[in-house]
C-alpha positions, 0 to 999 in steps of 0.5 A: 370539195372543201376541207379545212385544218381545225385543232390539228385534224381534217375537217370536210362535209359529207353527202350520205346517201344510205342503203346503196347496193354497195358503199363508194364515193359518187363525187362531188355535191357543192362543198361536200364530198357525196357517198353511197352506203351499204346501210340503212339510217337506222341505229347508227348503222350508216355513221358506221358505215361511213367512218368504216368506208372513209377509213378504207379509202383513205387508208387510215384507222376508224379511230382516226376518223370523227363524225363532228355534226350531222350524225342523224342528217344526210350532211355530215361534218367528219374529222379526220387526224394523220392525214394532210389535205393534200393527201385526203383530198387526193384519195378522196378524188382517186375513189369518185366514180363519176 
């Protein structure tokens, strides 16, 4: 898992893998952190999945959190302000179910 400090916000790559059973973060895959959504790639449906998902995890607000590229891709580049990478990597390993 690699995150960056950029313009004042928490930048890291994200795996989606759409229409789980259920939304939770798998682990690791290369440089990005690999999550399960409850939703299908349709509409925008899993981007909001997964900026509603992340916010719970990481304990932040959805307006916290950005979807900077990747926003028909399963690779995700997400933004993330109020947070330090310190903390988000934290949480993000305390969720892995792997």
């Amino acid at each position: 898992m690699k995150l960056a400090l950029k313009d004042g916000a928490v930048r890291f790559e994200v795996h989606a893998k759409p229409r789980a059973k259920k939304s939770k973060v798998i682990g690791e895959r290369g440089d990005a952190v690999e999550i399960a959504l409850a939703a299908p790639p349709v509409d925008g449906a899993a981007n909001e999945e997964l900026v509603r998902f992340v916010a719970k995890v990481l304990e932040v607000r959805q307006r916290d959190i950005e979807v900077v590229r990747g926003e028909t891709s399963r690779e995700k580049l997400l933004a993330v302000v109020g947070l330090t990478v310190e903390e988000i990597e934290s949480r993000l390993r305390a969720a892995f179910t792997t």
